[in-house]
C-alpha positions, 0 to 999 in steps of 0.5 A: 694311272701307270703304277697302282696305287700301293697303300695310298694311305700313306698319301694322307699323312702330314708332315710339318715344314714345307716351301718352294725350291726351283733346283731338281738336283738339291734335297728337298727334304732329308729323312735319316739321313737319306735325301728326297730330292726336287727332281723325286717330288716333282715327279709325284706331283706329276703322277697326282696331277694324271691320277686326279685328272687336272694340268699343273700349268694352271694351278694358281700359286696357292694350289701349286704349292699344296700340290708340293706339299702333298708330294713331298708329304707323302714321299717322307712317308714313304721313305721312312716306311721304305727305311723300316722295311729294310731294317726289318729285312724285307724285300721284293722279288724280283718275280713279284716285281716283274709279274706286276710290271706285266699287269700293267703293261696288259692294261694297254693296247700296245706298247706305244700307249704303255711308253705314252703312259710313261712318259705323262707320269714323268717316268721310264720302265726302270723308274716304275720299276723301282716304284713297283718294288717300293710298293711291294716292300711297303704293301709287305711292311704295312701287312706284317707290322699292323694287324689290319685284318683285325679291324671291324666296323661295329652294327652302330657304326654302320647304321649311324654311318647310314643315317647320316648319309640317307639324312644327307641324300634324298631317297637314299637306298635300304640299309640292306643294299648299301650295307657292305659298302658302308662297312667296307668304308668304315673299316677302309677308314679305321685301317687309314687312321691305323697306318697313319698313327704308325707312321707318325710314330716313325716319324716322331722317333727319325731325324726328318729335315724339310728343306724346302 
């Protein structure tokens, strides 16, 4: 995966209204007034189809189609997170922006396996770097807007989140050494319903057409 996954939660949120549309250039959806185009969604389900590992030539139509759905799901969900960013006057410096651009590219052996990267998520180094910065303003947002660090998983909800799973998986390790796993994921999941009632909020108060 060529760009990290800056708040993936985001991925998780639906929004109504979906279909199929072959023309790159016209707008698959339209947030605000802003337009997602054919061409923005078929490259997110590039990146999907790297970062989980399957060909998107040998989807049947069903699969095809919730794989649109998804992309084009998680970009109106970006861009209307994108859009409060910017009327609450936050940005991505462009040190920030080159510091992880340089991360990445140090998790390559050379610059021909970085290019390699690029060029099997559909994207040039302009492009990932738009994408850093997105990531950026969003990862920003999301941490002034919301008060995750709050967020706490309670000593029931650890040991019925326990339970459940050493019930499910023979010979389940102690509560003990599972303990901070099992509560990281119960917080990891709070934070995700958080972020995701957030953005349903901006999606309730926007004008979003779905186009496609």
């Amino acid at each position: 995966m060529v760009a990290g996954a800056a708040w993936f939660y985001l991925s998780d949120t639906e929004i109504p209204g979906w279909g199929i549309s072959l023309n790159k250039s016209e707008a698959a959806a339209r947030v605000n007034g802003e337009d997602i185009t054919m061409a923005e969604v078929e490259e997110y389900e590039g990146q999907i189809a790297v970062n989980q590992g399957f060909d998107i030539a040998s989807l049947g139509e069903d699969d095809r189609a919730a794989l649109q759905e998804q992309a084009l799901d998680t970009l109106i969900s970006r861009l209307l997170v994108k859009q409060a960013a910017a009327e609450a006057g936050i940005t991505a410096a462009d040190a920030d922006v080159d510091g992880q651009l340089e991360s990445i590219k140090g998790q390559f052996e050379s610059n021909a396996a970085y290019q390699e990267a690029l060029s099997q998520e559909g994207l040039t180094e302009s492009s990932l770097r738009s994408r850093i910065a997105a990531d950026i303003v969003i990862q920003s947002y999301i941490e002034q807007t919301l008060d995750l660090d709050s967020i706490m998983a309670t000593e029931e909800e650890i040991e019925a989140e326990y339970d459940l799973a050493a019930s499910q998986n023979e010979g389940f390790p102690e509560l003990s050494e599972v303990r901070d796993q099992i509560e990281s994921s119960i917080i990891q999941e709070k934070q995700q319903q958080m972020i995701t009632q957030h953005i349903q909020g901006l999606y309730s108060e926007a004008e979003v057409e779905v186009l496609i």
